[in-house]
Structures are given as structure tokens and as C-alpha cells.
ROROZA-844019 format. One record per atom (N, C-alpha, C, CB): atom name; x, y, z; residue in three letters. Coordinates in Angstrom, 1 decimal. Atoms other than C-alpha are relative to their C-alpha. Glycine has a CB too. Layout:
N
 atome   east  north     up residu
    CA      X      Y      Z    ala
...
//
This chain:
167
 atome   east  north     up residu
     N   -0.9    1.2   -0.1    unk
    CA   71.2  124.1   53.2    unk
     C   -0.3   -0.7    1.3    unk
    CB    1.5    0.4   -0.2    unk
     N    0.4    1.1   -0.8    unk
    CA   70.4  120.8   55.4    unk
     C    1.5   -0.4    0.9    unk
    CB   -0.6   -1.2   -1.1    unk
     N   -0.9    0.6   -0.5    unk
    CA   73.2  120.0   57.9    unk
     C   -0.3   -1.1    0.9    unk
    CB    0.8    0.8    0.4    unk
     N    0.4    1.4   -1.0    unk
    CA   73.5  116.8   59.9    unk
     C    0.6    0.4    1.2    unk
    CB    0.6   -1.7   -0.5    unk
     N   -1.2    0.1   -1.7    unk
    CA   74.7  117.1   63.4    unk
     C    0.2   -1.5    0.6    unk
    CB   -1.0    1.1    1.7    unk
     N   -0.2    1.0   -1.1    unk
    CA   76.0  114.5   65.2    unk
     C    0.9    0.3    1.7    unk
    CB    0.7   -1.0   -0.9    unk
     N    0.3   -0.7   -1.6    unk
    CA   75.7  114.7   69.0    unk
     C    1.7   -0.6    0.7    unk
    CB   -2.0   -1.0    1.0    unk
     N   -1.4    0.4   -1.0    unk
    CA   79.1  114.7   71.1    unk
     C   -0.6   -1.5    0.8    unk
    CB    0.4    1.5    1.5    unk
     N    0.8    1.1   -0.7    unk
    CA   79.3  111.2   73.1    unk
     C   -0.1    0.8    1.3    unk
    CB    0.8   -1.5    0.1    unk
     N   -0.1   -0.3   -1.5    unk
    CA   78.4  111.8   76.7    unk
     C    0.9   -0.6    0.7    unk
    CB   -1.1   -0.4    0.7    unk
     N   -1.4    0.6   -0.6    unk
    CA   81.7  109.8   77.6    unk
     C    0.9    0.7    0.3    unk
    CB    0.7   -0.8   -0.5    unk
     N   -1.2   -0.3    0.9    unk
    CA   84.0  111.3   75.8    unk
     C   -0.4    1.3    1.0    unk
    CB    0.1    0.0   -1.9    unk
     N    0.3   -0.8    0.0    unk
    CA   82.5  114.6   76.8    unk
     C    0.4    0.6    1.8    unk
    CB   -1.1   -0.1   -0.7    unk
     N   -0.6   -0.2   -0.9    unk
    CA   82.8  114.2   80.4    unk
     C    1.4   -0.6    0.8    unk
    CB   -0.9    0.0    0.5    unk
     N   -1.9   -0.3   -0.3    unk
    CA   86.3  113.3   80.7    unk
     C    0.6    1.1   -0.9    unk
    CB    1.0   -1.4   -0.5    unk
     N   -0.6   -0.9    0.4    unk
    CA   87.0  116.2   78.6    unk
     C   -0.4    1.2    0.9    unk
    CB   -0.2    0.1   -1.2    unk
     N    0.7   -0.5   -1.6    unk
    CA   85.0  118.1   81.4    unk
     C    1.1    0.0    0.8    unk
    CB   -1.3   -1.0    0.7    unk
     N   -1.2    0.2   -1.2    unk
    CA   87.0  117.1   83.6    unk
     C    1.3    0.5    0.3    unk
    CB    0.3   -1.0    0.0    unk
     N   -1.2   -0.7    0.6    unk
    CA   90.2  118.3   82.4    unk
     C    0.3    1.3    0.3    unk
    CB   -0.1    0.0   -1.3    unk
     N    0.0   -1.6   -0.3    unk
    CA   89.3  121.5   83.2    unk
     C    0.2    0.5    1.7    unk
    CB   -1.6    0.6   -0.6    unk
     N    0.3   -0.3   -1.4    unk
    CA   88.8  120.9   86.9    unk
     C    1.1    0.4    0.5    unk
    CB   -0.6   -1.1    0.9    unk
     N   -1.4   -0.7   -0.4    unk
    CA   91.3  122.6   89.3    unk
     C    0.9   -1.8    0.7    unk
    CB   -0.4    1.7    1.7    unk
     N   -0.7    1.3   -0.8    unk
    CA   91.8  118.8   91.1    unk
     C    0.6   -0.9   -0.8    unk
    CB   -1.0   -0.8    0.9    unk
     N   -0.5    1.2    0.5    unk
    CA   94.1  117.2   89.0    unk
     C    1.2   -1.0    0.6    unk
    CB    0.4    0.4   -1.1    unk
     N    0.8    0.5    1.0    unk
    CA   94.9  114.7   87.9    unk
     C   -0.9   -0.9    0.7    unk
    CB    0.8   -0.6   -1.1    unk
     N    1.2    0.3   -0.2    unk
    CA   92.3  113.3   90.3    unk
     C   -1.4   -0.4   -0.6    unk
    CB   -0.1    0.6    0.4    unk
     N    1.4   -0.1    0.7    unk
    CA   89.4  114.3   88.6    unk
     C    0.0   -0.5   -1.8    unk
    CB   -0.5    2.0    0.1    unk
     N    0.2    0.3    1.1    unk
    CA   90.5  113.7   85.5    unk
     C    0.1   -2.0   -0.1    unk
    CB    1.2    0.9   -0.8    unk
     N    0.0    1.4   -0.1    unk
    CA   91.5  109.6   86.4    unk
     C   -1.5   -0.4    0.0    unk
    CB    0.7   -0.5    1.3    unk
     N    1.2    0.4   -0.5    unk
    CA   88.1  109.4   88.3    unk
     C   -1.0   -0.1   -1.3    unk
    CB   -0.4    1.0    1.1    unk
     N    1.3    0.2    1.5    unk
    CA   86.0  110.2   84.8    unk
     C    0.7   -0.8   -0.8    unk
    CB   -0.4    1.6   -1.2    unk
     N   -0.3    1.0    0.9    unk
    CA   88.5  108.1   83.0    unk
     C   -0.5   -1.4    0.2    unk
    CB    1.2    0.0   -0.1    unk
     N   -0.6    1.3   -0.7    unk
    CA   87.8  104.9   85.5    unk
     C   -1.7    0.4    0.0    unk
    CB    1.5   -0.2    1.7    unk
     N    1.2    0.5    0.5    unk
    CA   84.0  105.6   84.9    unk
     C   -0.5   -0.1   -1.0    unk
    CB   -0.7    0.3    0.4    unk
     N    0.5    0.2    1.3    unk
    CA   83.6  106.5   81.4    unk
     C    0.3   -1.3   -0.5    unk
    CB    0.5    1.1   -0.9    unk
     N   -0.4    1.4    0.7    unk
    CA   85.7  103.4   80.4    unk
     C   -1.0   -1.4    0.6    unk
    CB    1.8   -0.3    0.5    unk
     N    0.8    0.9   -0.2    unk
    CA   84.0  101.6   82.3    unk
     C   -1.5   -0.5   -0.2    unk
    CB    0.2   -0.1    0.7    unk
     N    0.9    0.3    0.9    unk
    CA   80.5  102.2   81.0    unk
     C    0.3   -0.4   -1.4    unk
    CB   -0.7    1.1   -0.1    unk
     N    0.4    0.3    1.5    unk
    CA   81.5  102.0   77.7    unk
     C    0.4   -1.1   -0.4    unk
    CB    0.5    0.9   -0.9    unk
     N   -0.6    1.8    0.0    unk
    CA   83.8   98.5   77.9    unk
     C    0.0   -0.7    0.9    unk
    CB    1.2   -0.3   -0.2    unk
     N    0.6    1.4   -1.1    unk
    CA   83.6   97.4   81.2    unk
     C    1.7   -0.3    0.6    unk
    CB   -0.9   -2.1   -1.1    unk
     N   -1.2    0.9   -1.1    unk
    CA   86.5   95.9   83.7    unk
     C   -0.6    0.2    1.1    unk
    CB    1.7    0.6    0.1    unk
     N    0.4    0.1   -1.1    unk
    CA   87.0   95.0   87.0    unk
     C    1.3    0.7    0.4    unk
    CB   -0.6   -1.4    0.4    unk
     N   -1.2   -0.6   -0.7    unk
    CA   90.6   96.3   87.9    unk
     C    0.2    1.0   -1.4    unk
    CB    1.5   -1.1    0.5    unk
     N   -0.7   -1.0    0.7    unk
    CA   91.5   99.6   86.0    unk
     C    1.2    0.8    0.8    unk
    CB   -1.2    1.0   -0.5    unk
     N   -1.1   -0.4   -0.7    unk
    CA   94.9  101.2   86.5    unk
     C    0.7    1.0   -1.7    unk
    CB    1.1   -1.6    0.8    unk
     N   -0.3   -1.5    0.9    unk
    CA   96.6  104.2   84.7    unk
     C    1.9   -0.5    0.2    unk
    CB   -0.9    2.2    1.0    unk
     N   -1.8    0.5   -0.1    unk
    CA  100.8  103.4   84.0    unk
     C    0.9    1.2   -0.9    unk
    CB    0.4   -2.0   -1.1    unk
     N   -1.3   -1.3    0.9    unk
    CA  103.5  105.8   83.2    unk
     C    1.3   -1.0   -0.4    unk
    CB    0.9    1.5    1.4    unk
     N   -1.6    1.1    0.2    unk
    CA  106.7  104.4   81.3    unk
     C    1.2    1.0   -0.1    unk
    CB    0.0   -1.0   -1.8    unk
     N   -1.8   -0.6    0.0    unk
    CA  110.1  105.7   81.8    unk
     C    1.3   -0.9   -1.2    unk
    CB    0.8   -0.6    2.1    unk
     N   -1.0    0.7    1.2    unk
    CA  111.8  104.8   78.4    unk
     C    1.7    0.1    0.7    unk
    CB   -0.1    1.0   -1.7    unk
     N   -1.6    0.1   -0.4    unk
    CA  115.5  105.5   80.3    unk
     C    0.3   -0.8    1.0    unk
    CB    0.5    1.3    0.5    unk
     N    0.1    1.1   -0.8    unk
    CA  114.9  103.2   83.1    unk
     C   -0.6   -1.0    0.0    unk
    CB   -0.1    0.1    0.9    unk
     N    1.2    1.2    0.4    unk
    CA  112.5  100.6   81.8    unk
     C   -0.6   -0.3    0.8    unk
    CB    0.3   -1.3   -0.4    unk
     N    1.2    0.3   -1.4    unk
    CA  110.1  101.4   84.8    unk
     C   -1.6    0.7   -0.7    unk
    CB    0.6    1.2    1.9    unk
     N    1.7    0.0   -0.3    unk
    CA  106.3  101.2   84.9    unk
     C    0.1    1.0    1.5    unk
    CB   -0.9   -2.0    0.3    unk
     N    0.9   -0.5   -1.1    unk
    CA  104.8  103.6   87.6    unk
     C   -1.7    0.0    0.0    unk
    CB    0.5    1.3    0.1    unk
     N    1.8    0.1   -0.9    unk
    CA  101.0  102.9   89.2    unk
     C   -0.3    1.3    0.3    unk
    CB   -0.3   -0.9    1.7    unk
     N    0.2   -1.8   -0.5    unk
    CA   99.9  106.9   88.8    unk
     C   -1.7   -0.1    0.5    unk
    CB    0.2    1.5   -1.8    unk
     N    1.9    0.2   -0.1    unk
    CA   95.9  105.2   89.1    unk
     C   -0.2   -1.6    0.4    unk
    CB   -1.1    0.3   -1.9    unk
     N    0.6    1.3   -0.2    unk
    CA   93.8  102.2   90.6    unk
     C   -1.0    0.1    0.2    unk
    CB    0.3   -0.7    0.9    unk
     N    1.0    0.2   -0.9    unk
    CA   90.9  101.7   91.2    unk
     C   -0.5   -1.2    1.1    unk
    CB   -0.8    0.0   -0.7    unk
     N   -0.1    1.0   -1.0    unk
    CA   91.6   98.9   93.5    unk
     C    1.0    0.3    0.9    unk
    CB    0.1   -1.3   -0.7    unk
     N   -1.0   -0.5   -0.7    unk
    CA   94.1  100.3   95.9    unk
     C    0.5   -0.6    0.5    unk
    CB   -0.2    0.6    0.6    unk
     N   -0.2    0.8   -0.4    unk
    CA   94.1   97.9   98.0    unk
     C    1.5   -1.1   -0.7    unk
    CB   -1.2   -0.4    0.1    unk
     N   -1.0    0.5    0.7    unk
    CA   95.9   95.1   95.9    unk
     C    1.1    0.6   -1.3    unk
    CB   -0.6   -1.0   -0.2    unk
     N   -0.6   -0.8    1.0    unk
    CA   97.2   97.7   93.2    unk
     C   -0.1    1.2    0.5    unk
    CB   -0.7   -0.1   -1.2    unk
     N    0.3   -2.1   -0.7    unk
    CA   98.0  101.1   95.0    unk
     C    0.8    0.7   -0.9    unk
    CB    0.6    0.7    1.9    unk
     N   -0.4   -0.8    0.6    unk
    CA   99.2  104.0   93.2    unk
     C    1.3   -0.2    0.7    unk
    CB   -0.7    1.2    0.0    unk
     N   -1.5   -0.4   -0.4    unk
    CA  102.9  104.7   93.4    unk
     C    0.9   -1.3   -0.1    unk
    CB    0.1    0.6    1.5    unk
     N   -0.6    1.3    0.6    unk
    CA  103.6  100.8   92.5    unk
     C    0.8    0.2   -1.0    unk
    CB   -1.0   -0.9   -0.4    unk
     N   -0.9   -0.6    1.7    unk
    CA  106.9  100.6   89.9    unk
     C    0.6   -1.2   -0.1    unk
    CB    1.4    1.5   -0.1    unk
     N   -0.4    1.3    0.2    unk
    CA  108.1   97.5   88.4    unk
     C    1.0    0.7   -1.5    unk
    CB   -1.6   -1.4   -0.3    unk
     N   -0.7   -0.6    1.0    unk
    CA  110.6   97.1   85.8    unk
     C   -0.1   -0.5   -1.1    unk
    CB    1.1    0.2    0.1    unk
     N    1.1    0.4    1.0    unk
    CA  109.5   95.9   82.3    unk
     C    1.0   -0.7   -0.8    unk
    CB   -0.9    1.3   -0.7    unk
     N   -1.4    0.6    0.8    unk
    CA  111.7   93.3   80.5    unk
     C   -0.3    0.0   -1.4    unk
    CB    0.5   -1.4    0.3    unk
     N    0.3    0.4    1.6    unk
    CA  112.0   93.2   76.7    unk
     C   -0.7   -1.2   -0.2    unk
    CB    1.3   -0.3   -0.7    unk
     N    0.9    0.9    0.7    unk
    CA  109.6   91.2   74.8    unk
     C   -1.0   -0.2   -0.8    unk
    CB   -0.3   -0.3    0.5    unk
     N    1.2   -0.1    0.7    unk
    CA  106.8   90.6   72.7    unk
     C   -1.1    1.0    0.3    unk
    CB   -0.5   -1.1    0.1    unk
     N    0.9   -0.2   -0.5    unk
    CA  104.8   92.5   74.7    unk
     C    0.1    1.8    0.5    unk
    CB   -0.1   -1.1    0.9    unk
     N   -0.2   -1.0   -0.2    unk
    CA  106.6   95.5   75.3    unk
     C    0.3    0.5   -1.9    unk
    CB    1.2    0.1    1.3    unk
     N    0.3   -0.8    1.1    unk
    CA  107.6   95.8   72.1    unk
     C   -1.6    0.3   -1.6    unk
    CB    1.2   -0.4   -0.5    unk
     N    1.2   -0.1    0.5    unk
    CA  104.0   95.6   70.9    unk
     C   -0.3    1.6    0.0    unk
    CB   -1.1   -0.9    0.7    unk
     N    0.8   -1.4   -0.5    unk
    CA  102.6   98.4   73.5    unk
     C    1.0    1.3   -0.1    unk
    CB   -0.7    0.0    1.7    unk
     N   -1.1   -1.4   -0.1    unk
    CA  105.7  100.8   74.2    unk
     C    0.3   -0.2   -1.4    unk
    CB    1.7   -0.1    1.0    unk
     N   -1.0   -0.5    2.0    unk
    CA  107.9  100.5   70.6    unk
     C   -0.9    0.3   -0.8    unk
    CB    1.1   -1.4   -1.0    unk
     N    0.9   -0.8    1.5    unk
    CA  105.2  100.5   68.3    unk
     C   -1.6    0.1    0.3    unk
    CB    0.1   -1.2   -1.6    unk
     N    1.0   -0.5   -0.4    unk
    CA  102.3  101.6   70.1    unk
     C   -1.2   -0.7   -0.2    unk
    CB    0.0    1.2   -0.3    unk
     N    0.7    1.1   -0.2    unk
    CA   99.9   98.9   70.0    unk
     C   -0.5   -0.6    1.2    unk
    CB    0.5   -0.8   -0.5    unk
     N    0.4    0.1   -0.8    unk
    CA   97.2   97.9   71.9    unk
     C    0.2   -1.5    0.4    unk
    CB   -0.9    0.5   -0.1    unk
     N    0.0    1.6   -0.4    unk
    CA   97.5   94.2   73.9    unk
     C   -1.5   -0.5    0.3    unk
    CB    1.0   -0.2    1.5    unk
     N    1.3    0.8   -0.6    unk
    CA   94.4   91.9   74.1    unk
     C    0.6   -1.1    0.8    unk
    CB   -1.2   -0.7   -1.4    unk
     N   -0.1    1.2   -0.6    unk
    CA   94.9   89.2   76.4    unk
     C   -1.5   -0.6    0.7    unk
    CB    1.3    0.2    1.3    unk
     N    1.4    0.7    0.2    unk
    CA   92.0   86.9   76.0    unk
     C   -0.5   -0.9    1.4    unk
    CB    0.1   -1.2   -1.4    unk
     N   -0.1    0.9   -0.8    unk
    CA   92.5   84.5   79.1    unk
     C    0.7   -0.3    1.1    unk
    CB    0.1   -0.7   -0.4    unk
     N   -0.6   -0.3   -0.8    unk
    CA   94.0   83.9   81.9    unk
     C    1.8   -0.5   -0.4    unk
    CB   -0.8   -0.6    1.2    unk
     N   -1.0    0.7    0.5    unk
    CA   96.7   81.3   80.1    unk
     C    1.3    1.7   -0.8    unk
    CB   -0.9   -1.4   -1.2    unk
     N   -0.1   -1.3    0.4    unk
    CA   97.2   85.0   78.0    unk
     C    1.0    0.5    1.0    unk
    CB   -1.4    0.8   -0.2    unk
     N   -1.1   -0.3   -0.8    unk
    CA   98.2   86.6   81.1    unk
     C    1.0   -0.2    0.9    unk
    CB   -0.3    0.4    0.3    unk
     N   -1.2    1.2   -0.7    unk
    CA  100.3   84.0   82.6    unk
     C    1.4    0.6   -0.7    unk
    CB   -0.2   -2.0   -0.7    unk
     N   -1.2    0.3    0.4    unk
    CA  102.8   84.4   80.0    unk
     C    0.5    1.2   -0.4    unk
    CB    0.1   -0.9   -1.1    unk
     N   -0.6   -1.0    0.2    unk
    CA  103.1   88.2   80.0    unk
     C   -0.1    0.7    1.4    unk
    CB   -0.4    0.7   -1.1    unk
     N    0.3   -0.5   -0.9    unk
    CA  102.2   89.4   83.6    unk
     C    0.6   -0.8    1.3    unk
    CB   -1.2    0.3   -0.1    unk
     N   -0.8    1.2   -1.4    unk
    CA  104.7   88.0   86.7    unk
     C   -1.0    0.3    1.1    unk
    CB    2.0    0.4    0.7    unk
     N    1.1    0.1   -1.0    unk
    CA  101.4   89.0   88.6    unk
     C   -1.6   -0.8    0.0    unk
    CB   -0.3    1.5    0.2    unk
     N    1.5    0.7    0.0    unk
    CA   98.9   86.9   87.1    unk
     C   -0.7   -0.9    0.7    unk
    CB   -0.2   -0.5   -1.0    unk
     N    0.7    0.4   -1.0    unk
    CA   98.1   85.2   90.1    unk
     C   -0.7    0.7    0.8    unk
    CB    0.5   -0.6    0.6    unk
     N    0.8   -1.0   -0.3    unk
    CA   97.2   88.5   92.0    unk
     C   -1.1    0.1   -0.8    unk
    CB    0.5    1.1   -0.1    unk
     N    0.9   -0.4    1.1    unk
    CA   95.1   89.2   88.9    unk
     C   -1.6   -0.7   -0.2    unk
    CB    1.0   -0.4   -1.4    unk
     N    1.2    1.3    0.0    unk
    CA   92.9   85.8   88.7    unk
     C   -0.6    0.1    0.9    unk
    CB    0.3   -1.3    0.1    unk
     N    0.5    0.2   -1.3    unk
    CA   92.4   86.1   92.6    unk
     C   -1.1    1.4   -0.2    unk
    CB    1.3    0.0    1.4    unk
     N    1.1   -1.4    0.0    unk
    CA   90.1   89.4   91.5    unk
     C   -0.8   -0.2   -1.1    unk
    CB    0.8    1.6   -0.2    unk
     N    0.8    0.1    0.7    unk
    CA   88.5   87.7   89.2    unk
     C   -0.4    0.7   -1.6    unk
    CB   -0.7    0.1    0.8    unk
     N   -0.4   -0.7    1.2    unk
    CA   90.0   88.9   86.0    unk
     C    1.1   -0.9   -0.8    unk
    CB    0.5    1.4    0.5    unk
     N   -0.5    0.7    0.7    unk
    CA   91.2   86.9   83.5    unk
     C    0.0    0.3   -1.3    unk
    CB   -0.5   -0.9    0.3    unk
     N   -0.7   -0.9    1.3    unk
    CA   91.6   89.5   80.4    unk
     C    0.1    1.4    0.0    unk
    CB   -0.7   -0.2   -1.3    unk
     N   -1.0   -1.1   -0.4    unk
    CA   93.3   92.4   80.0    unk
     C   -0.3    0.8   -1.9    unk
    CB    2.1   -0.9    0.4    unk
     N   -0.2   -0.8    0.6    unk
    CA   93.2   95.3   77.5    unk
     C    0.9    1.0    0.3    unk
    CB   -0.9    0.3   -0.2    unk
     N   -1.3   -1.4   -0.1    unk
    CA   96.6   97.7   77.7    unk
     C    0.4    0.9   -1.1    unk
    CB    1.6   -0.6    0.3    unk
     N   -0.1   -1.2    1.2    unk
    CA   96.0  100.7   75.4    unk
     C    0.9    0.9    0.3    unk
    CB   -1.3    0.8   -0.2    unk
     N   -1.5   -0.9   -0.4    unk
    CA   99.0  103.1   75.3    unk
     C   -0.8    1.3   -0.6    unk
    CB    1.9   -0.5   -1.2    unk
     N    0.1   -1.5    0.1    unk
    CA   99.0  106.5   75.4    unk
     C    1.4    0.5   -0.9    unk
    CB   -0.1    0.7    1.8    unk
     N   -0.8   -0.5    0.9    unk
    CA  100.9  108.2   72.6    unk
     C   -0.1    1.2   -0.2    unk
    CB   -0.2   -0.5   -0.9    unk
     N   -0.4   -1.4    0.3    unk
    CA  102.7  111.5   72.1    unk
     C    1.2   -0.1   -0.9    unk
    CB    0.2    0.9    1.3    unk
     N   -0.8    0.0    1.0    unk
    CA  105.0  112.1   69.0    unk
     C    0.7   -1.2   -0.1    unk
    CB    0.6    1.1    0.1    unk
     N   -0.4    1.2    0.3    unk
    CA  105.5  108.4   68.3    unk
     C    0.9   -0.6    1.0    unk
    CB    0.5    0.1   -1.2    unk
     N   -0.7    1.1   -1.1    unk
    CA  106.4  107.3   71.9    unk
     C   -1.1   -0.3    0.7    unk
    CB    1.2    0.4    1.1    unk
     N    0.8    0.3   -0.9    unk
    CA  104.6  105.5   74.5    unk
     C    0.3    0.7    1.5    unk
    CB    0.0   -1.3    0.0    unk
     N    0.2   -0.8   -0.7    unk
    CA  103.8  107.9   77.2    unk
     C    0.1   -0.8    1.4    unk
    CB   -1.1    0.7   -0.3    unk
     N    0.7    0.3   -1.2    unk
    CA  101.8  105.5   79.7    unk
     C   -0.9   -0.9   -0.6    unk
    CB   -0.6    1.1    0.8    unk
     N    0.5    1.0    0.6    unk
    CA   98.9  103.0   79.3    unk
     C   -1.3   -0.3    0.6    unk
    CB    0.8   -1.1    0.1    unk
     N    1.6    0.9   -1.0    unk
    CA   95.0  102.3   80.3    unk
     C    0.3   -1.4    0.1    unk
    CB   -1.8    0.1   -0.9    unk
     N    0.3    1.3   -0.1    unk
    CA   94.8   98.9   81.5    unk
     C   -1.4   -0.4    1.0    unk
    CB    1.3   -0.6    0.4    unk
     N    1.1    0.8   -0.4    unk
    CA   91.5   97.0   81.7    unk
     C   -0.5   -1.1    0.4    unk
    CB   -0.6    0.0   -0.5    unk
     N   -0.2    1.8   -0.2    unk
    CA   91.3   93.8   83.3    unk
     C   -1.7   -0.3    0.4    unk
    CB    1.4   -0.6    1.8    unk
     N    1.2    0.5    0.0    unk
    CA   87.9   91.4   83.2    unk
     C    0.0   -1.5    0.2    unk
    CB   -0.5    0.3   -1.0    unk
     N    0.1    0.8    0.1    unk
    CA   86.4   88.6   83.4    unk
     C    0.8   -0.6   -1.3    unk
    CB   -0.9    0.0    0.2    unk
     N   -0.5    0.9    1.4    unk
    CA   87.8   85.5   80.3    unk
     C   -0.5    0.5   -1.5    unk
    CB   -0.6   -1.5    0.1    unk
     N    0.1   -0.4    0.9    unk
    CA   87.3   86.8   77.1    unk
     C   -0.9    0.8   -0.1    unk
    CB    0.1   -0.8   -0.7    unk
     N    1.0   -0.9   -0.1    unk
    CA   85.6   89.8   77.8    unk
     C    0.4    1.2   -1.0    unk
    CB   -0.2    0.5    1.4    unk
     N   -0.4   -1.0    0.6    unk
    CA   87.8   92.3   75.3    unk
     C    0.3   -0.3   -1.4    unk
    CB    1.1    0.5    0.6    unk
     N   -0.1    0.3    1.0    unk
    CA   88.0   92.3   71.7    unk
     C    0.7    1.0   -0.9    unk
    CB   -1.1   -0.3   -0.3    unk
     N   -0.7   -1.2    0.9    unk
    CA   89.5   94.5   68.8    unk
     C   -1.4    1.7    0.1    unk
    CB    0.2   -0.9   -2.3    unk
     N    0.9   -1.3   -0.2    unk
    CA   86.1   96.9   68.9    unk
     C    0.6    0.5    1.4    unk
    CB   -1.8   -0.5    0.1    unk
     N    0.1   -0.8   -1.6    unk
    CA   86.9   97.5   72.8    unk
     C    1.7    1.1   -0.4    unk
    CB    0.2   -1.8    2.0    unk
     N   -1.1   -1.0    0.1    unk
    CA   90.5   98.7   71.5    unk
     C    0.1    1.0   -0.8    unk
    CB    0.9   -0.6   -0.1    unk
     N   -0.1   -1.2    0.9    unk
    CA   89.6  101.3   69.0    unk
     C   -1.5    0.7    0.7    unk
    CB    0.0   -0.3   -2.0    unk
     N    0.3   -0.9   -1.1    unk
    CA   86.9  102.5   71.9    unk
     C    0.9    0.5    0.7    unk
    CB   -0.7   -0.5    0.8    unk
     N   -0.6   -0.4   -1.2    unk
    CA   89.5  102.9   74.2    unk
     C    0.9    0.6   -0.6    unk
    CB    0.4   -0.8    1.0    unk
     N   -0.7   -1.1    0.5    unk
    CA   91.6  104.9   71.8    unk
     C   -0.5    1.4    0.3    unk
    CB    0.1   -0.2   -1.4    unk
     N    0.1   -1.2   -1.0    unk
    CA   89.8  108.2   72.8    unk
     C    0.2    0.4    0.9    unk
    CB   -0.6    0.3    0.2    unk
     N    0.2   -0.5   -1.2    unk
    CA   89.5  108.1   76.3    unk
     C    2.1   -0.3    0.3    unk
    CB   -1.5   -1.1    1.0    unk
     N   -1.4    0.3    0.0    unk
    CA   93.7  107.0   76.3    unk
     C    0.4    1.2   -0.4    unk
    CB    0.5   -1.2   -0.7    unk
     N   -0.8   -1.5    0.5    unk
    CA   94.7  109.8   74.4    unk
     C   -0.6    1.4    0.8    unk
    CB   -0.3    0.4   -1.8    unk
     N    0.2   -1.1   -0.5    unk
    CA   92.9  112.2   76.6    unk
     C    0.5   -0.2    1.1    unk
    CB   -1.0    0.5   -0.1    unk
     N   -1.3    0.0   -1.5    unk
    CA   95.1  111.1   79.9    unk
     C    1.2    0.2   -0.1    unk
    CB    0.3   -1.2    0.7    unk
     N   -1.5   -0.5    0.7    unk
    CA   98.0  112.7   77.5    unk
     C    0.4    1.3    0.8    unk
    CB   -0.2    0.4   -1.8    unk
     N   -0.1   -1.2   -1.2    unk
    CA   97.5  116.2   79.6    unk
     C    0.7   -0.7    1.3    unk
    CB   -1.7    0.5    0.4    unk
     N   -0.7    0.7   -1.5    unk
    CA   98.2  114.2   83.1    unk
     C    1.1   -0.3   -0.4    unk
    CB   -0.7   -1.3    0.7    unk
     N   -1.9    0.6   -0.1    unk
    CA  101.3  112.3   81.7    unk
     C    1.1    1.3   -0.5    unk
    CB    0.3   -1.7   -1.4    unk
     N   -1.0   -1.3    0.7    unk
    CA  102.6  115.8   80.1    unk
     C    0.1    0.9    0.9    unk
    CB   -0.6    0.7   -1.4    unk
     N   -0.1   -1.5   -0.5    unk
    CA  102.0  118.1   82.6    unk
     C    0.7    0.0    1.1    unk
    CB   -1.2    0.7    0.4    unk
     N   -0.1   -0.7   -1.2    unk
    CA  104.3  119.5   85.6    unk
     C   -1.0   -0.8    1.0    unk
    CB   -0.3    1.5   -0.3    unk
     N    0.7   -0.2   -1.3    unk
    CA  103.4  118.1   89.1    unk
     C   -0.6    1.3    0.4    unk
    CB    0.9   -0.4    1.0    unk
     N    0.1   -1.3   -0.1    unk
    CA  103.5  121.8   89.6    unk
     C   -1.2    0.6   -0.7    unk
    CB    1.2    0.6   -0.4    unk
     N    1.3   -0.9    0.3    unk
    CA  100.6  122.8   87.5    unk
     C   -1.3   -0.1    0.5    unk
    CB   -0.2    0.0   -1.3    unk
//
């Protein structure tokens, strides 16, 4: 009998790698904030936790530190936009900068880095929103393909948002 193999990706593979390392969740951001970015691309990536009881965002990742440092927490008002990504787990394209004007009270930070669209894929565990990759780029650099790429590598930063500081 003839079987087909098909070859693990090399993305995917080393952020699952990673996972294993003792330095978390370090090591595991760091393969997330390059695999994604070979495989779609941005220029600001950031990793978000959501607190459904206090309607806060926490900054657990940046790769820009500077103007986006970890430990950043804003509070997230009802809207189209939350209830896209949090309530029903849906990813956000924002095509332009006009896009992130009308959902981001930072989209002037945002432009000044030379990023003018946005992909915010949610991270999902038993039908809530956990947390959220967000990819910011140049103007219409994200499409519906970039958001069913970035469904793998999102659900594997489910470990980090689940686990104990302690472990």
C-alpha cells in the first residue's frame, strides 16, 4: 500500500518547539513574532490578554517596546469590534488607516510606525476569547487568506494565556 505523506510546516513546527522550552512564555512569543512574520508579514506585532470581568486588554508581547511595551492595559468599549473579536471570535481586517481610525483611539501612534492595517486574530478556548495576535502593516497588506494562516499559530499561544505564572 502507497501512502502520501505530507511534510509538517517549518512554522508551525517551530513554535511548537518552542513550547517545550523551560523559558516561558518568552520563547514561545519570540517563535510566534517570527514565524508570523515569515509567513504574513507585519511591522508591529503584539500578543493581548482579555479580562471578560473588567473589560481590560493587557500588552503580555511587543515587538516594539519602545512605543508598545508589555504590561500596557486599556479598557475596551463595546462595539462592533469587540463584539466581532471577543463575543464571537472573529478575526478583524482593517484594510487602511481610515479602518483604524474608527476602531483604535491609538491610530495615530500606529500610522507614525508606518502601519496602516491591522489583522487581530483571537485566541480561543471553549467558546471565549482568551487574548489576540495583532499584526499591524503597511495599507492593505492583510486579507481573508492571512486570517485562516494566522489561525494556527493563535491557537498555539493558548498554553501561555492558560497557564499559571507559576509554572
Amino acid at each position: 500500500m502507497t501512502r502520501t505523506k505530507v511534510a509538517a510546516d517549518p512554522l508551525l513546527w517551530a513554535v511548537a518547539a518552542a513550547q517545550g522550552r523551560a523559558d516561558q512564555p518568552e520563547a514561545l512569543f519570540a517563535a510566534l513574532d517570527q514565524a508570523v512574520k515569515a509567513a504574513i508579514g507585519h511591522k508591529l506585532f503584539t500578543i493581548l490578554t482579555y479580562d471578560g470581568d473588567s473589560g481590560e486588554a493587557a500588552r503580555i508581547y511587543s515587538n516594539l517596546s519602545g512605543p508598545y511595551p508589555t504590561g500596557g492595559r486599556k479598557r475596551l468599549a463595546p462595539g462592533p469590534w469587540t463584539e466581532a473579536v471577543l463575543d464571537r471570535g472573529e478575526p478583524y481586517i482593517g484594510r487602511t488607516q481610515d479602518d483604524l481610525r474608527k476602531v483604535f483611539s491609538d491610530h495615530e501612534l500606529i500610522a507614525s510606525l508606518g502601519c496602516e492595517s491591522v489583522l487581530n486574530m483571537p485566541v480561543r478556548w471553549r467558546g471565549r476569547t482568551l487574548g489576540s495576535l495583532n499584526l499591524l502593516h503597511e495599507a492593505g497588506w492583510y486579507d481573508e487568506d492571512d486570517a485562516s494562516a494566522c489561525l494556527p499559530f493563535a491557537q498555539l499561544t493558548l498554553p501561555a494565556l492558560l497557564a499559571p505564572a507559576s509554572l
